[in-house]
Steps between C-alpha positions, in 0.01 A plus 500: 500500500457576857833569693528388885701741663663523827563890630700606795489810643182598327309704756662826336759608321668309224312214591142673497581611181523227361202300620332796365670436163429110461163536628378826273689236216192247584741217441655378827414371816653651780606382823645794736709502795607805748554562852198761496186288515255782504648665174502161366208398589344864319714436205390128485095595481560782252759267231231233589256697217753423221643170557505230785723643795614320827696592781690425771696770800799355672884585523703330190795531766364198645585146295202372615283806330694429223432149439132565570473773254538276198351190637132747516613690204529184333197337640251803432636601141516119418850556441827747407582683216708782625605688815608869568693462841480930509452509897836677646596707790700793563731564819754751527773530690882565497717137482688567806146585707314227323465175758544199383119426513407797280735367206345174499147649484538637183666166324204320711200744330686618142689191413414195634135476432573465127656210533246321758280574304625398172614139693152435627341621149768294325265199358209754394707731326621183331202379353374799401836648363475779754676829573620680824604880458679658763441885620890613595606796481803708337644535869641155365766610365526856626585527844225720658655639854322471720290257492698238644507165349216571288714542119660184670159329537430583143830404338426186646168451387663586090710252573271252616212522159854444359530163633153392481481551138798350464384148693123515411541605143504117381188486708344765265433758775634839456634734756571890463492777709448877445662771649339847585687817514273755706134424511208683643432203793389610828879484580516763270178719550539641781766741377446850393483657226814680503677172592337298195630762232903500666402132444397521140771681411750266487270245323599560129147459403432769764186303695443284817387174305111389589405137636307405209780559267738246745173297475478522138872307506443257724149385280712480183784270654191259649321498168554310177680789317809435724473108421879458448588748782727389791726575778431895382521784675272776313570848647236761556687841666432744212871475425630595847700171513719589225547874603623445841868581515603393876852587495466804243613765721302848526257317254403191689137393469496710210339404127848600300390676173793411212 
């Protein structure tokens, strides 16, 4: 059975990877979304050899965008059956420099678009006993200085597949989200060597995690085989979350060997 997917974010990163995924899978139709319209556009005629693909560029930031999103997606995939809101945005910044319009930005781009877009895609994801997965990030609830309010942005997003899950469950539409530890995005690839192994070694499994295996998380939670999944957060950090010691003294940041 053909799944009708919604994908944020998908020009690169997590979200390329998995459009790539779903589309090598020959099961889905995709419907991708992304700021970049060029890269889109590119990664739109290439998918387009494995399954049906559409597209459409504009800034989820906007309600508007939003609400038009799902009302094409919706239209040109002849309805929902799952969305991965992955798009996000990183802005850093110490609290006491950040102005007031740079904290809202992030809530406005990482948080809130889940949530428009789950409203609007409400009665699809109804009928078709859908799925949303959201891409947030261990900075959730690990305070990442600094980058400004962007754990906060996160830790609000948690909270808010939370609540969805908890008010559309008797609706039979699912809601998760799945949190990254370090990832090789282009946030990430631009840093040198050197800096990637300090980086790996604090990650008890001693890697930067890839895209496609964030990817390969999000697919499972939108698929059958998580049927009787909800309000979940799956973590994907390669055990960093659980290592990190904040107020351990000489050993902060540290995986702790017992």
């Amino acid at each position: 059975m053909t799944q009708r997917l919604i994908i944020t974010g998908s020009a690169s990163g997590i979200g390329r990877a998995l459009a790539e995924k779903l589309a090598d899978r020959g099961d889905a139709a995709l419907f991708l979304v992304d700021r970049q319209a060029d890269a889109l556009a590119d990664l739109a005629q290439r998918l387009g050899q494995h399954c049906p693909v559409f597209w459409r560029a504009g800034d989820l930031g906007e309600v508007a965008f939003c609400e038009q999103v799902i009302a094409d997606g919706a239209a040109t995939l002849g309805g929902i059956d799952g969305i991965a809101s992955n798009a996000g945005a990183m802005k850093g910044g110490p609290l006491l420099e950040l102005s007031p319009e740079d904290f809202d930005y992030l809530f406005r781009v990482n948080t809130r678009p889940t949530w428009l877009l789950g409203r609007a895609a409400h009665g699809h994801l109804k009928a078709s006993g859908g799925a949303i997965v959201a891409t947030g990030s261990i900075a959730a609830e690990h305070p990442a200085p600094p980058l400004g309010s962007y754990s906060a942005s996160k830790a609000a997003l948690l909270m808010l597949v939370r609540q969805m899950a908890i008010e559309w469950g008797p609706d039979g539409i699912r809601i998760n989200c799945v949190s990254p530890g370090p990832t090789l995005t282009p946030m990430v690839a631009g840093y040198d060597d050197e800096r990637i192994r300090q980086r790996s070694r604090k990650i008890p499994l001693r890697r930067i995690g890839l895209p496609v295996q964030v990817a390969d998380a999000i697919a499972f939670l939108l698929g059958p085989e998580a049927a009787h999944v909800t309000g979940q957060n799956l973590v994907v950090d390669g055990g960093l979350g659980s290592a990190l010691m904040p107020l351990s003294g000489s050993g902060e940041g540290q995986p702790q060997r017992g």
